[in-house]
Backbone bond lengths (Angstrom), bond angles and torsions (degrees), N, CA, C in turn:
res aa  C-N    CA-C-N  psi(-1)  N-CA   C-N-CA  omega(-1)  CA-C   N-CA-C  phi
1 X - - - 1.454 - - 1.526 109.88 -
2 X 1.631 111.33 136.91 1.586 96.23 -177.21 1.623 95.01 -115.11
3 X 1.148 100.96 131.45 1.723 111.26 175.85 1.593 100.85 -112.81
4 X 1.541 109.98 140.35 1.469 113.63 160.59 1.855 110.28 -120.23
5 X 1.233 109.46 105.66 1.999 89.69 156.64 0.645 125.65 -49.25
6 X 1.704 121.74 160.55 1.520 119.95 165.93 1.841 89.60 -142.90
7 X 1.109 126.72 134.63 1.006 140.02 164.56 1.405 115.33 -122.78
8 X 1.072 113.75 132.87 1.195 120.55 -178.71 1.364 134.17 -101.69
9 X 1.822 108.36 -50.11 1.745 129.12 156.54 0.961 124.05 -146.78
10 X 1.605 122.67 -179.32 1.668 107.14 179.00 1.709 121.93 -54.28
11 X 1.212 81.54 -28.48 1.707 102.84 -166.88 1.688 114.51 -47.87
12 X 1.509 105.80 -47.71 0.810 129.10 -142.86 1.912 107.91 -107.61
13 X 1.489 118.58 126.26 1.215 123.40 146.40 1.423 126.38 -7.02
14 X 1.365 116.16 138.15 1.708 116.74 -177.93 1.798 91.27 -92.46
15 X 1.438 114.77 131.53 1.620 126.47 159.33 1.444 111.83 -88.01
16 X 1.366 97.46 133.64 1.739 91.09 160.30 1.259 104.33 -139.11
17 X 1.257 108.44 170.15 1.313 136.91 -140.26 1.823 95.44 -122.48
18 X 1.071 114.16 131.04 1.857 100.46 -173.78 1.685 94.85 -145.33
19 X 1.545 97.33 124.14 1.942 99.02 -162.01 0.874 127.33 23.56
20 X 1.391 134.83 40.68 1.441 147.69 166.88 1.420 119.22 78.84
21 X 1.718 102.86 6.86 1.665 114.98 173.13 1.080 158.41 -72.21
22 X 1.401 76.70 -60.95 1.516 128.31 167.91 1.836 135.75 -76.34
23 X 0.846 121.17 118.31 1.670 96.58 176.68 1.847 82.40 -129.23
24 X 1.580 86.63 138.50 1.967 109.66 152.98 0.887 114.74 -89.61
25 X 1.043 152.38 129.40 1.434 157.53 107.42 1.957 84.29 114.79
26 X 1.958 97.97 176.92 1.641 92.73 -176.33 1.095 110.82 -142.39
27 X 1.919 121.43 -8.17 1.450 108.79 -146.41 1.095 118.97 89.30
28 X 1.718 98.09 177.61 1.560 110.01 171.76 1.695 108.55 -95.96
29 X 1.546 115.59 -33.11 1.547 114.82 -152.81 1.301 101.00 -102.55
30 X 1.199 119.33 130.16 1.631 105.85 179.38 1.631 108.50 -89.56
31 X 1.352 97.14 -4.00 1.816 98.92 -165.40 1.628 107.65 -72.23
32 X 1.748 94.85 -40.81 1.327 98.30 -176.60 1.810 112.95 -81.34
33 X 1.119 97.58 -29.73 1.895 95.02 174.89 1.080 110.81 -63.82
34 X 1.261 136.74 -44.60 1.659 124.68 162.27 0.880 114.21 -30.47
35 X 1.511 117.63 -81.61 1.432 122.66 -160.71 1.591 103.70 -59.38
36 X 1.423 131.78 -14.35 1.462 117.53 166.42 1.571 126.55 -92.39
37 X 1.483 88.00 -2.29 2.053 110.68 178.52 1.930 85.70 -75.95
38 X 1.361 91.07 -63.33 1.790 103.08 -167.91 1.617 102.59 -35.21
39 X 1.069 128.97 -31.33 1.454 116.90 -149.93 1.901 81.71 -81.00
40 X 0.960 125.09 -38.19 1.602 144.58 -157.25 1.630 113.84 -72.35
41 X 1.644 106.29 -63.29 1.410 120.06 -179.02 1.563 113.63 -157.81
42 X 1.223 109.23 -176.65 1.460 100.69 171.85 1.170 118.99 -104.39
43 X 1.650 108.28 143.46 1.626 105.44 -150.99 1.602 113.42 -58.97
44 X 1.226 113.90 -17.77 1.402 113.25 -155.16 1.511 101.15 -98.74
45 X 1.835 116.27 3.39 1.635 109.99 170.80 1.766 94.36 -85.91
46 X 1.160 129.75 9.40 1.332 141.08 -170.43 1.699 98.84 -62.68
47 X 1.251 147.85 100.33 1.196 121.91 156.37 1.619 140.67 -102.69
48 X 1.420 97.18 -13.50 1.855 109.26 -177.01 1.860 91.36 -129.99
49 X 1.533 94.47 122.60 1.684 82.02 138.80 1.724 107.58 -138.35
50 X 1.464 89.48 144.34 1.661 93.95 -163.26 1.612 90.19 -113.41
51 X 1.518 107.12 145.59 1.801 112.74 -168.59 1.337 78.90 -130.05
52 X 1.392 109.32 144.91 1.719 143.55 -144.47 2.042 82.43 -105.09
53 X 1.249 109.37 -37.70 1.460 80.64 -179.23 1.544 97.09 176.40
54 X 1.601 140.25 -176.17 1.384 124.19 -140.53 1.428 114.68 -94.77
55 X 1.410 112.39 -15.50 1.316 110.80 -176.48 1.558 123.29 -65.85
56 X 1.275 98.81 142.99 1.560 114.81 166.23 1.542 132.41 -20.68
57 X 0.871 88.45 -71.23 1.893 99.74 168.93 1.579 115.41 -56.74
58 X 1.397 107.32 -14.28 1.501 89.67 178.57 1.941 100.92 -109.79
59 X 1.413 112.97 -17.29 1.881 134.06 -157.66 1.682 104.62 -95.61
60 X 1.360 102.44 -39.14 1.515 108.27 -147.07 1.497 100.89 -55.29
61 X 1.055 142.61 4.49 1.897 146.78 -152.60 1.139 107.06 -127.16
62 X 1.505 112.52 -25.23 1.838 124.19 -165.84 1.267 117.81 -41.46
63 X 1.424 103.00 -56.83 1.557 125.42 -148.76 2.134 81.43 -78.68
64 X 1.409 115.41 -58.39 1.472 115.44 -165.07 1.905 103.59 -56.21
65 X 1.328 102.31 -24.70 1.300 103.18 -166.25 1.790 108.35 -89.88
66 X 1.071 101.55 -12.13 1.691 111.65 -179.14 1.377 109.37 -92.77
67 X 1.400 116.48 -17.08 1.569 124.10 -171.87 1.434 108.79 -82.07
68 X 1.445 95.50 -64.04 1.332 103.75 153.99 1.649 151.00 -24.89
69 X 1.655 90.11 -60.05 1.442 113.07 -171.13 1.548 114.04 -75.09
70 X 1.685 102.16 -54.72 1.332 122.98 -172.40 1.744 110.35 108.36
71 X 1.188 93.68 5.58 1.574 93.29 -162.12 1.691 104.22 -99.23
72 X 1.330 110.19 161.54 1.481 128.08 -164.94 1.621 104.45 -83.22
73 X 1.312 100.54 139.42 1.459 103.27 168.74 1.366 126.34 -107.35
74 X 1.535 128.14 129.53 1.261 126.52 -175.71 1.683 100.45 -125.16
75 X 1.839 94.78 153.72 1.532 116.98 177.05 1.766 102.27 -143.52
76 X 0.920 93.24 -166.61 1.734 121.04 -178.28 1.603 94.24 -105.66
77 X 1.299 94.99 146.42 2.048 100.51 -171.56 1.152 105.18 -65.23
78 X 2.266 107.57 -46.81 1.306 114.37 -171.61 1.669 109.77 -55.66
79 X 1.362 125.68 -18.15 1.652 111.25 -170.89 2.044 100.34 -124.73
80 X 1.305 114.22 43.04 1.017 114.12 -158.89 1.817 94.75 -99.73
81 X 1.271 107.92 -52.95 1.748 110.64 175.76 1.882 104.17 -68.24
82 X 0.977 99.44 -23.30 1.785 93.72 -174.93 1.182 102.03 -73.25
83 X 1.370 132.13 -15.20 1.648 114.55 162.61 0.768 110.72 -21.48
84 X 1.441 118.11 -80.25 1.931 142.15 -136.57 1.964 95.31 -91.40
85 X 1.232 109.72 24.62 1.573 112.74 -165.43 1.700 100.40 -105.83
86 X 1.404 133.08 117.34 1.586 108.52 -162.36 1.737 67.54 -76.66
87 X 1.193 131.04 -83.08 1.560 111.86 -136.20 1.374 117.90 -66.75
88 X 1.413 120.36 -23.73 1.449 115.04 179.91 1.956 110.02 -62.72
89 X 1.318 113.51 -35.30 1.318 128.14 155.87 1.475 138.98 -55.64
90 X 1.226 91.35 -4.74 1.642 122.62 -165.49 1.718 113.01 40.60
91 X 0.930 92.26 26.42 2.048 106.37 -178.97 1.102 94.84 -47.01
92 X 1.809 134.60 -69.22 1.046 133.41 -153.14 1.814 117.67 -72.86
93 X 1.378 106.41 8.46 1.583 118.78 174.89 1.696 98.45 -90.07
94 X 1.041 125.87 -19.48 1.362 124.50 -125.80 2.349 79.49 -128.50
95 X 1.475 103.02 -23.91 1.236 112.03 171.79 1.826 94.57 89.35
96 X 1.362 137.59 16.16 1.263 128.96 -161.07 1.696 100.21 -127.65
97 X 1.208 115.97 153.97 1.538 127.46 154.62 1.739 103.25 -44.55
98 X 1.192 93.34 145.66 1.912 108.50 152.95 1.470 92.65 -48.66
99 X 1.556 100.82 154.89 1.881 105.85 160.22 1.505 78.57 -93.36
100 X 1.884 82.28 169.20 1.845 103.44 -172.54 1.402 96.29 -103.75
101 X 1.801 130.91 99.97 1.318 127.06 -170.14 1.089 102.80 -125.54
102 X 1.342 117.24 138.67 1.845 118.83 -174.36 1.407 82.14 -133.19
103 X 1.563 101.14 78.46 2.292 98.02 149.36 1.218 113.03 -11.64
104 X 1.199 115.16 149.51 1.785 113.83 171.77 2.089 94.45 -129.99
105 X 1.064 104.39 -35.17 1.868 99.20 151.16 1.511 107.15 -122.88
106 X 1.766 94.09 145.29 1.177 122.62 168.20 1.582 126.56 -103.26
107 X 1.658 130.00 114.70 1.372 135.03 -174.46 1.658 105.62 -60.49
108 X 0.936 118.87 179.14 1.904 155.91 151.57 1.105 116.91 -134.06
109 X 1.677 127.34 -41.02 1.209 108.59 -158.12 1.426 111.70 98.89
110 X 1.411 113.96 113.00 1.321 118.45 -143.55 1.489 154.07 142.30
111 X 1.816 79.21 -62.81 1.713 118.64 -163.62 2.061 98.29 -65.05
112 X 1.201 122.01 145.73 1.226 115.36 150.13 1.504 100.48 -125.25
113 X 1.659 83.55 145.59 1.458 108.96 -163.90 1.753 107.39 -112.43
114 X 1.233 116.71 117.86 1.492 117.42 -154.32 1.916 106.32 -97.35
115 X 1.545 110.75 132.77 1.402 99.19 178.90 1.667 92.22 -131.52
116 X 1.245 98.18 140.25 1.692 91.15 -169.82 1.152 116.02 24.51
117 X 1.609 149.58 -129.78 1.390 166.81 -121.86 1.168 107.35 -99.38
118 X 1.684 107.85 -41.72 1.408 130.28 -151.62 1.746 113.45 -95.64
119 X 1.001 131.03 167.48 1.027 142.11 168.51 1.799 142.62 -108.89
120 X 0.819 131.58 101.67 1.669 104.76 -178.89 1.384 100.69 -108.82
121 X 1.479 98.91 141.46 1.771 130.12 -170.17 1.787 92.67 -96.50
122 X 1.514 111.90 117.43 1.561 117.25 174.15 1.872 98.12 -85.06
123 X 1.479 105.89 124.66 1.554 109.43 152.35 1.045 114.60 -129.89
124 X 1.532 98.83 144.78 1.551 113.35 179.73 1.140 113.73 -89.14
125 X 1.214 125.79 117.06 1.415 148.95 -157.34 1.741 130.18 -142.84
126 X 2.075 95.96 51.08 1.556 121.22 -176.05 1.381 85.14 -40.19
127 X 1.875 104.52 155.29 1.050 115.52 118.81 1.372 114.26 158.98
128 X 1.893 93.94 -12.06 1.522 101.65 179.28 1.554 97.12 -107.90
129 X 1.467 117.68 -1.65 1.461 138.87 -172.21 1.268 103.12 -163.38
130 X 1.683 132.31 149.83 1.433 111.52 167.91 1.291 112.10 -79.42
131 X 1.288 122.73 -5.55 1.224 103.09 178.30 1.854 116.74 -118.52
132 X 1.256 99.60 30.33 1.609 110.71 177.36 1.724 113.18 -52.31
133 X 0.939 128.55 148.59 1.495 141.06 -155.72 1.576 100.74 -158.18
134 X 1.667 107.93 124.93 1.412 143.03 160.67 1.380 106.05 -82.61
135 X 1.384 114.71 147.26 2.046 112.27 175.11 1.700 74.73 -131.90
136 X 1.689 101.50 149.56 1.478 106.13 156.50 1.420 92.31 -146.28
137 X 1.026 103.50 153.88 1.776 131.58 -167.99 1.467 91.36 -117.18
138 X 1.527 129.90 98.43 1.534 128.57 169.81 1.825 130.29 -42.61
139 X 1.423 78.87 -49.46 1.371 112.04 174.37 1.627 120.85 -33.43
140 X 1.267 101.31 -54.82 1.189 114.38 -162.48 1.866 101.30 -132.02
141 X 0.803 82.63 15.32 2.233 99.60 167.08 1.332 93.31 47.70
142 X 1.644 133.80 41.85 1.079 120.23 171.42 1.481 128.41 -82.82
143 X 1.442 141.04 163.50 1.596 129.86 149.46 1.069 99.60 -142.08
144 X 1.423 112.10 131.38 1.343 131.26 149.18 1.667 111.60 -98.57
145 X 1.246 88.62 113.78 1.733 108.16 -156.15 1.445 113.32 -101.64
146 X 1.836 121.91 13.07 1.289 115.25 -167.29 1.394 122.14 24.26
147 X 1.462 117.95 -128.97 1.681 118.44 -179.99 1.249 119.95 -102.25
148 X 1.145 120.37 44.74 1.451 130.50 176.87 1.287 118.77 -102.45
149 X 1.748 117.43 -56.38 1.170 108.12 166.07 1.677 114.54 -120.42
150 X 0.809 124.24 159.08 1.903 126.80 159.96 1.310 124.80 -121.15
151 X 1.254 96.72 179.40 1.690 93.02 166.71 1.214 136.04 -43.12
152 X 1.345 125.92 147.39 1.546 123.80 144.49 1.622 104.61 71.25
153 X 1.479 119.44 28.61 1.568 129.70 -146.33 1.021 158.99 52.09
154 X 1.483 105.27 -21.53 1.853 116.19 140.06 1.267 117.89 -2.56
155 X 1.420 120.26 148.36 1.283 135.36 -174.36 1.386 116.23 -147.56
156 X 1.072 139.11 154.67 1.522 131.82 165.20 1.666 131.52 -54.70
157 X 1.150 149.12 110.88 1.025 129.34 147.87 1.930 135.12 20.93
158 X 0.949 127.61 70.59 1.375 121.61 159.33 1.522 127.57 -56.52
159 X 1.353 143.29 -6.13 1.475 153.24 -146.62 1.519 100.43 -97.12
160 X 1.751 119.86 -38.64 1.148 98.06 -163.63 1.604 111.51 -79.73
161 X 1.576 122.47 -161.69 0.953 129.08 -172.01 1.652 114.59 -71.47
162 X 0.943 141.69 115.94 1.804 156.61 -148.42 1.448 105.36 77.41
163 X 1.152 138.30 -12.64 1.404 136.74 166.44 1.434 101.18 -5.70
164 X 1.655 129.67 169.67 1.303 135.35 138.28 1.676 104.00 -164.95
165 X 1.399 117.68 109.79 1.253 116.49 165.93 1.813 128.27 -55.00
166 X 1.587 95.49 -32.45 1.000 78.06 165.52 1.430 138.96 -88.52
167 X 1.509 106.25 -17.35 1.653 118.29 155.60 1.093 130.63 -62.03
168 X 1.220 110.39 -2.91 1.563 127.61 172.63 1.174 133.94 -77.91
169 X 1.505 95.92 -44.96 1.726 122.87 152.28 1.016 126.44 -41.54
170 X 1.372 115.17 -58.58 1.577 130.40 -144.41 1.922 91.09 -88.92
171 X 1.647 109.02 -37.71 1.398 118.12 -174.47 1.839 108.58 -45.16
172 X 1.857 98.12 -47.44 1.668 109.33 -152.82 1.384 77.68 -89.66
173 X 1.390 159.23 -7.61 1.394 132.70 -174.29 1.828 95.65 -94.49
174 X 1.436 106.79 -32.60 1.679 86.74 155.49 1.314 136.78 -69.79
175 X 1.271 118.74 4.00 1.733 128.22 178.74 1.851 87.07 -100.84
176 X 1.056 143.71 -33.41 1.020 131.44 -156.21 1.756 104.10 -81.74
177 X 1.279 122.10 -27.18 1.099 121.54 156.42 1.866 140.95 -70.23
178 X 1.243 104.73 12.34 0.944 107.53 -171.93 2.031 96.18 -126.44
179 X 1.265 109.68 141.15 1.421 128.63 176.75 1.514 113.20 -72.58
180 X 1.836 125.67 94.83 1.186 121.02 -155.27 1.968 75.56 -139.65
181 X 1.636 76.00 113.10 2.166 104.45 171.68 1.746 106.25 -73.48
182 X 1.283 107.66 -43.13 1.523 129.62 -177.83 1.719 132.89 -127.91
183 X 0.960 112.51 120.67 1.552 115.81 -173.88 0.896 104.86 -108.78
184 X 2.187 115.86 136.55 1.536 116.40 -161.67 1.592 77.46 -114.88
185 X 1.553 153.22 118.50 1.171 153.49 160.39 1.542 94.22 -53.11
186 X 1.313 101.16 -179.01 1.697 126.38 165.67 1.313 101.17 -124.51
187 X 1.591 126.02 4.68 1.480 115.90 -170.72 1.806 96.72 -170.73
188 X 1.432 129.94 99.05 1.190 125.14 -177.52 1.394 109.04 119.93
189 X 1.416 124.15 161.28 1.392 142.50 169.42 1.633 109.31 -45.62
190 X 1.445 122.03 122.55 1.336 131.88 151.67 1.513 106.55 -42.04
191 X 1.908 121.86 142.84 1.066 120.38 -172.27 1.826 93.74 -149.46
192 X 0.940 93.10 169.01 1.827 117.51 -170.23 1.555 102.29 -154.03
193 X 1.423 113.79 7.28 1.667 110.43 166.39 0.993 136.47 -91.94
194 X 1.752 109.53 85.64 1.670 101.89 -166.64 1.263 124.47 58.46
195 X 0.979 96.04 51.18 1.934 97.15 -169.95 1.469 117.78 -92.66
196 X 1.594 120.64 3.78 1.299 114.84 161.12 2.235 112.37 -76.47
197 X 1.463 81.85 -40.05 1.837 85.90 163.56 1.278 122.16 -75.25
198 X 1.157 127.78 -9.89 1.528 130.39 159.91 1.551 104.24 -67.18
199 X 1.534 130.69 -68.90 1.425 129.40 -168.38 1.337 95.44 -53.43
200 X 1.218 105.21 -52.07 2.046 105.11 -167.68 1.908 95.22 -39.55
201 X 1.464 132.81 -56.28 0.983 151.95 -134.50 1.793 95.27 -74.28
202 X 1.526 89.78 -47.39 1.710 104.84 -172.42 1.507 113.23 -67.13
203 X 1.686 108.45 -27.61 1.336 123.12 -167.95 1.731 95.87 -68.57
204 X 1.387 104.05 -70.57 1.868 106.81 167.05 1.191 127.74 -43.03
205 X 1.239 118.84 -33.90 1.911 106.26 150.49 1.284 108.80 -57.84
206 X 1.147 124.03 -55.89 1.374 111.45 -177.43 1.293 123.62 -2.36
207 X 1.790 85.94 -92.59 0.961 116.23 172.98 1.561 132.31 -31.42
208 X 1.515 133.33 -26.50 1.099 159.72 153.70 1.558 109.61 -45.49
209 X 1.785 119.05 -57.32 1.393 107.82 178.95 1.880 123.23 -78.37
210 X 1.466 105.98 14.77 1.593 110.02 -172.63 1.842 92.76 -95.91
């Protein structure tokens, strides 16, 4: 599987790039994610970008990047109206409107999502959003884990509005069962260090905020 980041600012969500198909998550600016898609492929071989869950920092690019691209947008059902939500979106932290995003697919949790050869496995993984979503690629023991888990045991935020600590828990003890070689964050450095004892690590914080 070839993944590229793209980071753009602090502000902002990590993008990746998945066989030149795919994009996760987008940011806020679409002006500048282009021009960091551009360095990569051409925008218009772009066909899915799937956003891990409703907030801003990971959405705000979608709509510029779909106009552009041509490509389809997917979410989780549970965070699908909270787009257009300034606070459920946390827009109004961020001082901005909701972006105006009309999903064109909708998740459950479940779904595998096919890119060339490879596969990505959708999990639903409430808690930093109810409708936050994990992808793992078997193949290649990947997760791109949006704000659920991070590095070094970090976890996402439960405080804002749909938060649930205890759904938060229960989310990362389902990541802890699964064999992940590489972790794609939504916020922090990509890692390949022991990263099944990292989730384990995140799971026991968890457990700490219930």
């Amino acid at each position: 599987m070839n993944v590229q980041r793209i980071y753009t600012s602090p502000y902002d969500a990590n993008a990746y790039i998945i066989n030149g198909k795919v994009l996760i998550d987008t940011g806020i600016s679409p002006d500048i994610l282009i021009r960091e898609l551009e360095k990569y492929i051409n925008i218009t071989d772009l066909e899915l970008i799937i956003l891990t869950h409703c907030h801003i920092d990971h959405t705000g690019a979608a709509a510029g990047i779909a106009v552009k691209s041509g490509a389809k947008v997917a979410i989780h059902k549970e965070d699908a109206l909270s787009l257009k939500d300034d606070v459920k979106s946390v827009a109004s932290l961020f001082g901005r409107p909701a972006p105006a995003i009309e999903p064109d697919i909708i998740y459950i949790g479940g779904e595998s999502v096919p890119i060339n050869n490879e596969n990505l496995e959708v999990i639903h993984t409430p808690g930093h959003t109810p409708g936050g979503i994990c992808l793992y690629e078997p193949g290649s023991k990947s997760l791109f884990s949006g704000d659920t888990v991070f590095p070094n045991g970090s976890l996402g935020r439960t405080d804002f509005l749909g938060g649930s600590p205890e759904r938060m828990a229960q989310s990362i003890q389902k990541l802890t069962q699964l064999d992940v070689r590489t972790l794609y964050p939504g916020h922090g450095e990509v890692t390949s260090n022991r990263v099944n004892e990292q989730i384990l690590l995140s799971f026991k914080m968890s457990r700490t905020m219930l």
